[in-house]
C-alpha positions as CSV (number, residue, x, y, z in Angstrom):
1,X,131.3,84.1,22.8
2,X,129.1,85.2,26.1
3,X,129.3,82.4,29.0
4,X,125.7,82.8,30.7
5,X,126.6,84.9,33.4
6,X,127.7,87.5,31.1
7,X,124.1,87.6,29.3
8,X,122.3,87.7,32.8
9,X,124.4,91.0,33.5
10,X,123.5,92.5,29.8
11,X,119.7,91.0,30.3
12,X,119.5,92.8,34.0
13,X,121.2,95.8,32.7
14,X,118.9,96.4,29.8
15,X,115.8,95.7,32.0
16,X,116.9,98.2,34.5
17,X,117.0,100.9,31.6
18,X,113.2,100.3,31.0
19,X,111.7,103.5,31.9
20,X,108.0,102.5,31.8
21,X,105.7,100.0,34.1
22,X,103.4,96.9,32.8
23,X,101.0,94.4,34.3
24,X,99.9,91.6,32.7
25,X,96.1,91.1,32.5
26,X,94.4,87.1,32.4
27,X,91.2,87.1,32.0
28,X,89.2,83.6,33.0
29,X,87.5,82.0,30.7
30,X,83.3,81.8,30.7
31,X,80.5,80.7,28.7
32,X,79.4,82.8,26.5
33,X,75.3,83.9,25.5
34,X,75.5,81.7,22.7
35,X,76.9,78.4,24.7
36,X,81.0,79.6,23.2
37,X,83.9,80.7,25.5
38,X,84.9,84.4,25.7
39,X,87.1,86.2,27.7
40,X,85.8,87.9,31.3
41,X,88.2,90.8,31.1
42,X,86.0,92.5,33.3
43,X,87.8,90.1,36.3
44,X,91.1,89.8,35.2
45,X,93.9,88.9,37.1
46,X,97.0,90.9,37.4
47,X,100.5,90.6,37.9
48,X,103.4,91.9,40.0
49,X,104.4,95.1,38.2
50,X,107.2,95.1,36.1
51,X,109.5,97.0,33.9
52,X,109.0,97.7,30.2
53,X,109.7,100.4,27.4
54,X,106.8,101.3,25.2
55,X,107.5,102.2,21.6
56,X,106.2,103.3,18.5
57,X,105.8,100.4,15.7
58,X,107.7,100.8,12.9
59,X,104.1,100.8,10.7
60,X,100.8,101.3,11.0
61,X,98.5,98.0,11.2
62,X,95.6,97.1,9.8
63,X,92.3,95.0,10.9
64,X,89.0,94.1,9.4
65,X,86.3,95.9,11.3
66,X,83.2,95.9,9.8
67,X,83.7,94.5,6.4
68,X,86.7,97.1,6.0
69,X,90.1,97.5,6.3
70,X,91.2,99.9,9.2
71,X,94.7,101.5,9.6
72,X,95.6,101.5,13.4
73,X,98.4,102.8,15.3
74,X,100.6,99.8,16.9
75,X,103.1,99.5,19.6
76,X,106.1,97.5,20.7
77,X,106.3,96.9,24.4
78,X,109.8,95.9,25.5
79,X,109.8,93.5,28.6
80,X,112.1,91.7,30.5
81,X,113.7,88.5,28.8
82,X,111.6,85.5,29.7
83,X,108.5,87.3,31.1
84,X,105.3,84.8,30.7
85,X,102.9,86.5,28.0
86,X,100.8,85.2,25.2
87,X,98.3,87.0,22.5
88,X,95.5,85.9,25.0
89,X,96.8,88.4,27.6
90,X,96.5,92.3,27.6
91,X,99.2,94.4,29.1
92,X,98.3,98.1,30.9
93,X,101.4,100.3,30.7
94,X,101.3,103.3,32.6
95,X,97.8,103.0,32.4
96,X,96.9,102.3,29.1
97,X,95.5,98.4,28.3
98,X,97.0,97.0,25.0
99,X,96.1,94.2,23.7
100,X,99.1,91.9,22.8
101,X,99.1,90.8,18.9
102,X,102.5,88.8,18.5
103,X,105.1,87.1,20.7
104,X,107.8,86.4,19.2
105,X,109.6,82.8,19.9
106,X,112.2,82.9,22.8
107,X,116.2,82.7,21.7
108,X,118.4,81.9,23.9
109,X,120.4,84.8,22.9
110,X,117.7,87.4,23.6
111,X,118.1,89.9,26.4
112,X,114.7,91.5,26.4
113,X,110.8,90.2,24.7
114,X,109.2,92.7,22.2
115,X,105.7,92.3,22.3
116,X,103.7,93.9,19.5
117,X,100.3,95.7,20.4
118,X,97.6,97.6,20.2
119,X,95.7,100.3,22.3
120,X,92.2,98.9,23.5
């Protein structure tokens, strides 16, 4: 079995492998037109820059736009293991904004968080 400071070395080792850069993107939160909440990405706040590895999905996606089903291309961005994102948060990697679909749960076995996306 792995005592903890063997996983910190194999979680710092695989972070250092991660070829590609994120920030994270909060937007605030503001009233709406209609009296709702929305999403003010235009004055979002951004993190520290960090290391990730973009990926291709395995599959295609699929949303309802319009009344229709449409296939969409999806990514997996690889980030270091206990790095703070949710599905309200975009990331841009090496300049391109995704919008985050799924987080998966933290185990405490993990060494690195695959976030699955989108391009915006």
């Amino acid at each position: 079995m792995l005592d903890a400071d063997q996983l910190a070395s194999m979680r710092a080792c695989v972070e250092e492998a991660m070829p590609d850069t994120a920030v994270i993107l909060t937007a605030p939160r503001v009233t709406g037109q209609a009296g709702g909440w929305k999403d003010d990405w235009d004055h979002a706040a951004e993190s520290e820059p960090l290391a990730c590895f973009l990926m291709d999905a395995a599959a295609p996606g699929e949303r309802i736009e319009g009344g229709k089903a449409v296939s969409e291309l999806r990514y997996i961005v690889r980030l270091p293991y206990g790095t703070p994102v949710t599905s309200r948060q975009r990331l841009r990697v090496n300049g391109t904004t995704f919008q985050v679909l799924t987080v998966p749960p933290a185990k405490a076995w993990d060494t690195s968080l695959d976030c699955t996306c989108r391009t915006l």
